[in-house]
C-alpha positions in Angstrom: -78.7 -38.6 -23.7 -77.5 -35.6 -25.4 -76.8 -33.4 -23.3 -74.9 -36.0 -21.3 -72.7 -36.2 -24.8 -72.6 -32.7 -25.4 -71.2 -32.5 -21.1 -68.9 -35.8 -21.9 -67.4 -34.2 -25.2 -67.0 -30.7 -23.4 -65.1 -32.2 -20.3 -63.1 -34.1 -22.9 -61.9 -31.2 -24.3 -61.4 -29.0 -21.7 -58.8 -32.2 -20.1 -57.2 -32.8 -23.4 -56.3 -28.7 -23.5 -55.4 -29.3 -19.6 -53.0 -32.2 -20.3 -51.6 -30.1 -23.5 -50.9 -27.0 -21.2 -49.5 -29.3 -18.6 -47.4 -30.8 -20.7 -45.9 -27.7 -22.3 -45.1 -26.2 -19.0 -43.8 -29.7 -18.0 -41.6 -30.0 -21.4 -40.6 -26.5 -21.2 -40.6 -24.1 -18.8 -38.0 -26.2 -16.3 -36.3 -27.7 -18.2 -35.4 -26.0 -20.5 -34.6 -23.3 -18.0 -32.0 -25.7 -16.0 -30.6 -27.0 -19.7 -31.5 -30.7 -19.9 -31.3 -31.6 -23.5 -34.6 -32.5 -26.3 -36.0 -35.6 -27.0 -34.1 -34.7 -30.3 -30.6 -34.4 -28.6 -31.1 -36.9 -26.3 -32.2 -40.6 -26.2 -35.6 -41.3 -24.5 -34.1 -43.3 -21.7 -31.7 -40.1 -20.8 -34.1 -37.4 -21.6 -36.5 -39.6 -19.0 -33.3 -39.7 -16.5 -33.5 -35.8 -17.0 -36.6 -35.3 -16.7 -36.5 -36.8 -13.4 -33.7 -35.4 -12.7 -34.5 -31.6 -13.2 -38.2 -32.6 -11.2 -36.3 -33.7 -8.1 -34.0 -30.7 -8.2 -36.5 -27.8 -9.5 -38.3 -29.1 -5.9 -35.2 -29.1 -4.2 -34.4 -25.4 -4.9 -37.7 -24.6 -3.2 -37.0 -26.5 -0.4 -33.5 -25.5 0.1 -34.4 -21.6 -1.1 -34.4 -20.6 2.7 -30.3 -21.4 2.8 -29.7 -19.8 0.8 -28.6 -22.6 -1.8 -28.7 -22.0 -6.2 -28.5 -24.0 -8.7 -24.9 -24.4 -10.9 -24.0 -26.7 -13.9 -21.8 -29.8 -12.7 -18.8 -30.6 -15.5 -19.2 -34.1 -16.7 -17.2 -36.8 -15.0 -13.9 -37.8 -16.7 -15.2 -39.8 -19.7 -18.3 -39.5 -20.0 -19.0 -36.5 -22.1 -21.9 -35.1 -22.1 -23.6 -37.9 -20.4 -22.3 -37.3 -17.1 -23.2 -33.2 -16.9 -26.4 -32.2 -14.7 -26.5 -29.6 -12.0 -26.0 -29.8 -8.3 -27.2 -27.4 -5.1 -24.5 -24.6 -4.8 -23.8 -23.7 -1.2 -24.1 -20.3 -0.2 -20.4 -18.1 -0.7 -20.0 -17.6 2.6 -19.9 -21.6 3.6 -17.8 -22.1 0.1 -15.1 -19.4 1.4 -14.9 -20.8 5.2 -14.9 -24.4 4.0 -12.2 -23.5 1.5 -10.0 -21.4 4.4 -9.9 -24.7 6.1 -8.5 -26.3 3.5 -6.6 -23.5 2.1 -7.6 -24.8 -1.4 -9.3 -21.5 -2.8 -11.0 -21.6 -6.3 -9.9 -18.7 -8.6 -12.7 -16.1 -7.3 -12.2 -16.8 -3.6 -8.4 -16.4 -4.5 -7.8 -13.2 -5.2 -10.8 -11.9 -2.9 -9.1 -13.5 0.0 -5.9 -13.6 -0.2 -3.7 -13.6 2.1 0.3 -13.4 2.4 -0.3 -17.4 3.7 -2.2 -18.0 0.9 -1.5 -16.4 -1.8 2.9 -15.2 -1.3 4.7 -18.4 -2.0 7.4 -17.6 1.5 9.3 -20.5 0.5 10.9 -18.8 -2.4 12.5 -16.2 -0.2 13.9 -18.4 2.4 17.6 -16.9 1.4 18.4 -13.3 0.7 15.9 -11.0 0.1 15.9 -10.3 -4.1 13.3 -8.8 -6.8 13.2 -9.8 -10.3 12.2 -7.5 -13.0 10.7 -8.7 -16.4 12.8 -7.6 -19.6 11.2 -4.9 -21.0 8.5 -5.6 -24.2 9.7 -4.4 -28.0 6.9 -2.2 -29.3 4.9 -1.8 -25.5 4.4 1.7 -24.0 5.6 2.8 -21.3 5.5 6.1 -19.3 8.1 7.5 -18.0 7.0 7.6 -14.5 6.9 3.6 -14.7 10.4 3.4 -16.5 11.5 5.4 -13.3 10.0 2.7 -11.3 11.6 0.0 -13.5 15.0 1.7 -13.1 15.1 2.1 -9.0 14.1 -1.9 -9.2 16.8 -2.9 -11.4 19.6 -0.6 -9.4 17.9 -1.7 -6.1 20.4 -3.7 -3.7 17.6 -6.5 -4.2 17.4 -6.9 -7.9 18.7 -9.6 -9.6 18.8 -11.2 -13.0 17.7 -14.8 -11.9 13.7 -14.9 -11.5 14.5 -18.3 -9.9 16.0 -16.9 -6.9 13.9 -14.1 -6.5 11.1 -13.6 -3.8 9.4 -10.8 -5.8 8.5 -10.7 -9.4 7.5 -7.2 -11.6 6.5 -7.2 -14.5 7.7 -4.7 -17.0 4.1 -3.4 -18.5 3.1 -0.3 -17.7 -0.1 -0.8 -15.6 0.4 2.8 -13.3 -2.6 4.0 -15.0 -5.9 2.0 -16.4 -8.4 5.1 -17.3 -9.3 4.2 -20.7 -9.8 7.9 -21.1 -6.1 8.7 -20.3 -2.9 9.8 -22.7 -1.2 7.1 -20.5 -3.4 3.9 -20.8 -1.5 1.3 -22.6 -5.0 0.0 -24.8 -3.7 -3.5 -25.7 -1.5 -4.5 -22.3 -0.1 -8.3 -23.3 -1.8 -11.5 -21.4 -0.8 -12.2 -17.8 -0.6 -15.6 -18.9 2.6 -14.9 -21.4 4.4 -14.5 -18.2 7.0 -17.3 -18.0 6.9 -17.1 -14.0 3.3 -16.3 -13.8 2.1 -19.1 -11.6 -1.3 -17.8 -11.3 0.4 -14.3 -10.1 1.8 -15.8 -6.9 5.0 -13.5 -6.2 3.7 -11.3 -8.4 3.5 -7.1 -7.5 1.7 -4.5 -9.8 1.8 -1.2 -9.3 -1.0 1.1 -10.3 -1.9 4.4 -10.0 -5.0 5.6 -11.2 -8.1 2.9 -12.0 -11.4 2.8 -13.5 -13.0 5.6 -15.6 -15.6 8.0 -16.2 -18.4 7.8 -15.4 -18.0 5.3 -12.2 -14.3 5.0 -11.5 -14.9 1.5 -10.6 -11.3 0.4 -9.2 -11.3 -2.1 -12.4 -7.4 -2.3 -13.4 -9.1 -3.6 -17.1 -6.8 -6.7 -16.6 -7.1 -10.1 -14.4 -3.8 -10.2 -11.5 -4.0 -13.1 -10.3 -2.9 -13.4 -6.9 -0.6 -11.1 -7.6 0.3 -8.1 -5.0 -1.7 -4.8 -6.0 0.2 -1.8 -4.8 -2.4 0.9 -5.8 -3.4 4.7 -5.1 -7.0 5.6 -4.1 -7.4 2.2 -2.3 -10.9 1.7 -0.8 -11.4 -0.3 2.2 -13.7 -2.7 -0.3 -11.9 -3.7 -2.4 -8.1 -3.7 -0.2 -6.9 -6.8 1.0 -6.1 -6.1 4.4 -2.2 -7.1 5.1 -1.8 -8.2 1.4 -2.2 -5.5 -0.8 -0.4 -2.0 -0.5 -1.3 1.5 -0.7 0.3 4.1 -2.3 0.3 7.9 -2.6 -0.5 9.2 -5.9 2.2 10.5 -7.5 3.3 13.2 -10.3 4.9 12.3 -13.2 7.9 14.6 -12.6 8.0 13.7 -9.0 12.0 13.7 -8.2 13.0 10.2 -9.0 15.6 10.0 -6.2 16.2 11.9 -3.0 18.2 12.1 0.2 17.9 11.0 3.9 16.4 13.3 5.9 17.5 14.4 9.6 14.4 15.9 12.1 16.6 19.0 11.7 16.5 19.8 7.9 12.7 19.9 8.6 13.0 22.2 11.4 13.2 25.4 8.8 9.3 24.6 8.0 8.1 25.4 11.3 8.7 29.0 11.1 6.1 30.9 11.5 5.2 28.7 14.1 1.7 30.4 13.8 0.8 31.1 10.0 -1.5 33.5 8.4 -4.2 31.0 7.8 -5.6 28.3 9.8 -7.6 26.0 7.4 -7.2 26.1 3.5 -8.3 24.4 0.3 -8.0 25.4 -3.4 -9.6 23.1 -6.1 -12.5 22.1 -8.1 -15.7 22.2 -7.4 -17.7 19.0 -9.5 -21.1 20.0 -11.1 -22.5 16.7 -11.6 -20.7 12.8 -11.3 -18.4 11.7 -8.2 -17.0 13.9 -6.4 -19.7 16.5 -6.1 -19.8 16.5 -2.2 -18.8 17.2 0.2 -16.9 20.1 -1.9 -20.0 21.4 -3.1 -20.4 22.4 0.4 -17.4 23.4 1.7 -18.4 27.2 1.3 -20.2 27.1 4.7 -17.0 26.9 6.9 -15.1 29.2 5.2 -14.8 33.2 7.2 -13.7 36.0 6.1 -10.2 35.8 8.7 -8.4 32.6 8.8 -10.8 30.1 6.7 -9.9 29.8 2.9 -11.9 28.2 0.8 -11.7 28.7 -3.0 -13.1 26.3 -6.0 -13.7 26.8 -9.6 -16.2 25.3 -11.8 -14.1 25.3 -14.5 -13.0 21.3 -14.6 -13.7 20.8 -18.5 -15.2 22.1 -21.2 -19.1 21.5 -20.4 -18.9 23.0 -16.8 -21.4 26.0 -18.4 -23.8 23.9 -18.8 -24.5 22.9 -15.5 -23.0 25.7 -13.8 -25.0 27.3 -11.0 -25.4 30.7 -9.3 -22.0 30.9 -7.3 -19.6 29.4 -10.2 -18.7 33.0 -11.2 -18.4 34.1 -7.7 -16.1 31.4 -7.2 -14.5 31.4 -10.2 -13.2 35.2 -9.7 -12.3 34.3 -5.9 -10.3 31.5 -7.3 -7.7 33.6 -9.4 -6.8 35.5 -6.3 -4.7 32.8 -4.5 -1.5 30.7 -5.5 -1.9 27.3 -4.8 1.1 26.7 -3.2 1.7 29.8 -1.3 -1.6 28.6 0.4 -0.1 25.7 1.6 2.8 27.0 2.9 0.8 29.8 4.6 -1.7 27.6 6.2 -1.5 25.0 9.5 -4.3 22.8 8.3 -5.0 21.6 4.6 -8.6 20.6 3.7 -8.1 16.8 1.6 -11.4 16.4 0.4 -12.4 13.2 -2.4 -12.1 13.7 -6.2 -13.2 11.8 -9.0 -11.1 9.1 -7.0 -10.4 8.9 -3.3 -6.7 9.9 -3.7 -5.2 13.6 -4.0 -1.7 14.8 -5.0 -3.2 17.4 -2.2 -2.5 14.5 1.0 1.1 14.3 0.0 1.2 18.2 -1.2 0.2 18.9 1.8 2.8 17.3 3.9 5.6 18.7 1.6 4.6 22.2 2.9 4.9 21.4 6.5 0.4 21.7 6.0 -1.6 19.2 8.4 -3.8 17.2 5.9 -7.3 16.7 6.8 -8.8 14.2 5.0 -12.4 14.2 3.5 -12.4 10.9 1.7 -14.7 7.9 3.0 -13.3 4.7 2.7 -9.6 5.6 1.9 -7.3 4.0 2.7 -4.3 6.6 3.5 -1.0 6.0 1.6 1.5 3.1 3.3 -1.0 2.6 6.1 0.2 -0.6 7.3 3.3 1.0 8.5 2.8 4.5 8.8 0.4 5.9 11.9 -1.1 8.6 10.1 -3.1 9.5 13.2 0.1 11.2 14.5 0.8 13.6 11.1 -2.7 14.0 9.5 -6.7 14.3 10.8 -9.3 12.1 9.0 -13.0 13.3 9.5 -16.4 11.5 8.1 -17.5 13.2 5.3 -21.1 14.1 6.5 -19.2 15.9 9.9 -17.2 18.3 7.5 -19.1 21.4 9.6 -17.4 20.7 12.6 -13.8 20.5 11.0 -12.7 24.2 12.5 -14.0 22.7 15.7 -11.8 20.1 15.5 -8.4 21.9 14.3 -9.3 24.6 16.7 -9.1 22.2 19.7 -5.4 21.4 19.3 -2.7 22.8 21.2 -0.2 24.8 19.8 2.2 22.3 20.6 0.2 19.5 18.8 -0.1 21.4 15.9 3.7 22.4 15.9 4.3 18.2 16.4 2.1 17.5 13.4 3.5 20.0 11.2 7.0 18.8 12.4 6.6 14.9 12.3 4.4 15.7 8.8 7.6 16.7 7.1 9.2 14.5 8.0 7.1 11.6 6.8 7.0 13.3 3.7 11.1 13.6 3.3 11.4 10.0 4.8 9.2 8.4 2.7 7.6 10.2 -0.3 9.7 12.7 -1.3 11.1 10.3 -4.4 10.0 7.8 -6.2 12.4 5.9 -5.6 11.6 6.3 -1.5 8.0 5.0 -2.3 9.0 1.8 -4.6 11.6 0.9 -1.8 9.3 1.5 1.1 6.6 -1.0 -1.2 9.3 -3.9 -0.9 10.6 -3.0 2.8 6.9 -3.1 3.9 6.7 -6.8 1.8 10.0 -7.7 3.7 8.3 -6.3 6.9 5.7 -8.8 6.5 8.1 -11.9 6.5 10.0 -11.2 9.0 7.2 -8.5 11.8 8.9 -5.6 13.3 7.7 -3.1 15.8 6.1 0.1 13.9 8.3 2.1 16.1 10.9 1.1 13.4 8.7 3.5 10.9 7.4 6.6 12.7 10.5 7.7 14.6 13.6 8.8 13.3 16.1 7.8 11.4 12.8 5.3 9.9 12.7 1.9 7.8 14.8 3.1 5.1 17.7 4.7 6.8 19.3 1.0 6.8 18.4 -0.4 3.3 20.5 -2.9 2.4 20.7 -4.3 6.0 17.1 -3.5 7.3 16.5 -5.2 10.4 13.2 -5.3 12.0 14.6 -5.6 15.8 14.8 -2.7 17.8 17.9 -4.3 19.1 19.8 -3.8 16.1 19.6 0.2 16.6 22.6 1.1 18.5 20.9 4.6 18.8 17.5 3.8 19.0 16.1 6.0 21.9 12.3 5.1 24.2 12.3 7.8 26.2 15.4 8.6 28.5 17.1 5.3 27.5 20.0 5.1 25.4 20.1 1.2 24.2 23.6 -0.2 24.4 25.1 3.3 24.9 29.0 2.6 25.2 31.5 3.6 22.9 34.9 2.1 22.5 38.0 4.6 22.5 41.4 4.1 20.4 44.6 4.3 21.7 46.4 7.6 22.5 48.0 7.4 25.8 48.1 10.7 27.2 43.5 10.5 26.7 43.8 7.3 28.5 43.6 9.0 32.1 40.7 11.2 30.9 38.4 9.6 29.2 38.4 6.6 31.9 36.1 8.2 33.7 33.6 9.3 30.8 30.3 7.3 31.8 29.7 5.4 29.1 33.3 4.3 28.1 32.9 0.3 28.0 36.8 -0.4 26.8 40.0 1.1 25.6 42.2 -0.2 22.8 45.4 0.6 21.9 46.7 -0.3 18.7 50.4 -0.3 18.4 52.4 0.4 15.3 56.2 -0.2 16.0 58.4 -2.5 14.9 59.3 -4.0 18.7 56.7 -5.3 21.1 54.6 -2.6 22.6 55.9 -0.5 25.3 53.0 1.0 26.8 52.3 0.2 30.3 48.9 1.6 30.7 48.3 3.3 34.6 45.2 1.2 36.5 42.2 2.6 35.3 38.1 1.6 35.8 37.7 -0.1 32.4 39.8 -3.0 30.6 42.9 -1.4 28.5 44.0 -3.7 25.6 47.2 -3.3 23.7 47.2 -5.0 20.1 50.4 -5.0 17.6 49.6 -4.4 14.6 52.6 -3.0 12.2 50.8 -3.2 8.9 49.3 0.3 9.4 52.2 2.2 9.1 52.4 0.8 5.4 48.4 1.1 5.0 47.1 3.6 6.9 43.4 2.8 6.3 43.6 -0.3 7.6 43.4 1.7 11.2 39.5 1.1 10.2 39.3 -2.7 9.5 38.1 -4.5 12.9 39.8 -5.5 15.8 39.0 -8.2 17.8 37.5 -7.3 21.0 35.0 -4.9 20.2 31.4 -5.4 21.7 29.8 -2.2 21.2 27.9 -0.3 19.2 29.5 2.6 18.2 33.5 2.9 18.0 35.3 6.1 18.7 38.9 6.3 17.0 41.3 8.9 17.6 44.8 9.5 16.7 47.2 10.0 19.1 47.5 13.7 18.4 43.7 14.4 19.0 42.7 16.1 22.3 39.5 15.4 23.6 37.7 16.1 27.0 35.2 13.8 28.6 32.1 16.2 28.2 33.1 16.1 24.3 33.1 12.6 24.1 29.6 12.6 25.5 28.7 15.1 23.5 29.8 13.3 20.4 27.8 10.2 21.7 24.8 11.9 22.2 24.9 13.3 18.7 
């Protein structure tokens, strides 16, 4: 009988310590771990409701584990307090994001990861002229001067104006071009999107920003929340750019020119000469030790010859570089000192672009400036106003782990490739980034682009986008000397009237119509001989009082250019050509 006691009592025990662990792991470990309140917080009959609850949902997560499926906290019903909280299953992001594109109903994440100009650009606000509102500018914020630059082509713009109602584009006046926290330039306490009186969740909205993120990751964090707001940004990586939304942007000097001039394909002729130049590939910069950016410079020594190959690096980047310095930093160092930077570019056909700290160089556009084909070394980037410009026609982009065969690859050009590169690359460079204020406007042409598509044609080939600003049309139509190929679109020309040119310019081949415009007092009394094309004869005696308004238009006139001449003026045929051609 005693043993059966001592057995009974032992059992006993052991399934009292057993119900006691149980219930610990029970009353703690899920629970507790999904937040359902105490029996202190809560009344039995809700912590029991909980309880059972959590049980069916801790199974649930097992079950549902293979989808993918979590657990999140469900906000308490209107009214109900706390009463009402618990958790639901959380579907995976990618059903949340395609469910949410069909009803184009993002939540604030999916937002600005997805946006697009449907679904994040409000279009309705620009259904009138195209205009850009500038913020008034903040007592007591910093601002650099590059920015203020920025702030000032805006406000001088054709599209500015003073009425954030009527405007399809909205800036803000902080300074956000540069968000290294280890920079002269970052503006440490930048003011609350949210004290925006237009903010509307940033919908409208365009930032521009230079440099982001900071040692020792240069995470592209601009250190503040926009919104749906347009990012117009340097050192883009294809990650983190939203493709057709956002905007890429060269990086820029703070004295670059703040405004420049139109260029013509001839003023760019000059930098072709030498056609062939003393070196074929160059590159001149620092070499990283340790942190982003090491490779692939570290390597770049292996292509370099003693001919036509130039590659020089120093070590010396800041003021710890002797500490981790290695066997070829002095050899570099002293090989460094022997060449100017900027004779090397102008001295060389090809330009080496390699990655920084960041994907972006001043080198790319440097580069261009010099008449020097960039080749760019920098995974991921996202070259500077990509969406318009085809940068596969002025620059070479090559993986990073293929740098060896880069002298293969510039090698295997023609000369006249290379001399259409170098040519073309100038140009780019005049057309579009040879100013600030050419950049800024290009950013709002490219968002005006995107209202209304054009043909990229309108971008890479002379005159370009800009030539037209105010009245930039994205129809090739509306380029009365837009040429594709052999074909002149709408090539006729309408002559003034001086009788005695009459009989020889009838014949010129693309003469569409003659007008006479007659200045006496008395009814005209020009009989004009039969000719091939339509003669008109308008009266119009207020020029002899005005003489400029021989300018204002006349009725009649179809064409797209207009050639006037005074009846004085001798002119051939073949000139007149000429003069249309040009």
């Amino acid at each position: 009988m005693r043993p059966f006691r001592r057995r009974f009592r032992r059992h006993f025990l052991l399934g009292l310590l057993a119900c006691a662990v149980l219930f610990c792991v029970v009353r703690v470990a899920p629970w507790r771990r999904l937040g359902v309140g105490s029996a202190t917080s809560q009344p039995r009959g809700v912590e029991a409701a909980k309880r059972a609850e959590a049980s069916l949902l801790y199974a649930s997560l097992f079950l549902r584990h293979a989808r993918g499926t979590s657990l999140q906290a469900a906000p308490p019903e209107e009214g109900q307090g706390t009463r009402g909280a618990g958790w639901k299953l959380r579907e995976p992001a990618s059903t949340r994001a395609a469910e949410a594109a069909e009803t184009n109903d993002f939540p604030g994440d999916f937002a600005a990861a997805n946006c697009t100009m449907g679904r994040c650009f409000n279009a309705g606000r620009c259904g009138g002229d195209f205009r850009v509102y500038v913020y008034p500018d903040n007592d007591g914020v910093k601002v650099s001067g590059l920015y203020r630059k920025i702030l000032r082509i805006l406000r001088n713009s054709p599209y500015y104006t003073s009425d954030p109602d009527e405007a399809c584009v909205l800036v803000p006046s902080w300074d956000t071009l540069d968000r290294d926290k280890l920079s002269d330039e970052y503006v440490m306490k930048l003011p609350s999107t949210w004290l925006l009186s237009h903010w509307n969740g940033g919908r409208n909205h365009l930032f521009f920003n230079l440099y982001s993120g900071s040692w020792p990751t240069y995470f592209e964090s601009l250190d503040f929340d926009p919104g749906l707001a347009i990012v117009a940004k340097a050192s883009f990586n294809t990650a983190s750019f939203r493709q057709n939304f956002d905007i890429s942007l060269p990086l820029l000097h703070n004295s670059h020119s703040e405004r420049g001039v139109f260029p013509s394909v001839m003023t760019t002729r000059g930098n072709l000469l030498p056609i062939k130049r003393r070196y074929h590939l160059a590159f001149k910069g620092k070499r990283y030790l340790y942190g982003l950016g090491v490779e692939p410079r570290r390597s770049l020594y292996h292509i370099r010859n003693s001919r036509d190959v130039v590659m020089v690096m120093t070590c010396r980047h800041n003021k710890n570089w002797e500490k981790y310095k290695d066997s070829r930093c002095d050899v570099d160092n002293a090989e460094y000192n022997r060449f100017d930077y900027m004779e090397l570019l102008t001295n060389s056909s090809f330009c080496l672009v390699p990655r920084g700290r960041r994907l972006g160089s001043f080198r790319f556009i440097e580069s261009l400036q010099s008449s020097c084909i960039p080749v760019s070394l920098s995974n991921g980037y996202i070259l500077p106003l990509d969406e318009v410009i085809d940068w596969h026609r002025y620059s070479i982009v090559v993986d990073e782990r293929h740098f060896l065969q880069v002298p293969h690859i510039t090698r295997s050009l023609s000369t006249q490739q290379v001399l259409d590169m170098r040519l073309w690359g100038s140009w780019i460079y005049e057309t579009y980034f040879s100013s600030v204020e050419k950049v800024v406007m290009a950013t709002i042409e490219i968002i005006r682009n995107r209202l209304r598509p054009s043909s990229g044609f309108v971008w890479n080939w002379h005159p370009g986008g800009l030539t037209f600003v105010p009245s930039f049309s994205p129809s090739l139509s509306d380029y009365p000397f837009y040429r594709h190929g052999n074909a002149l679109h709408s090539a006729n020309y309408t002559s003034s009237p001086v009788i005695k040119l009459i009989r020889s310019l009838s014949i010129a081949p693309h003469l569409s119509k003659i007008i006479i415009i007659w200045t006496g007092t008395g009814p005209p009394k020009i009989r004009p001989p039969p000719l091939p094309v339509t003669v008109t004869i308008i009266s119009r005696p207020s020029v002899q009082i005005n003489p400029l308004s021989r300018f204002h238009s006349v009725p009649g006139i179809e064409t797209d250019a207009v050639l006037h001449l005074s009846e004085d003026v001798g002119l051939t045929v073949d000139e007149a050509e000429f003069g249309m051609e040009v």
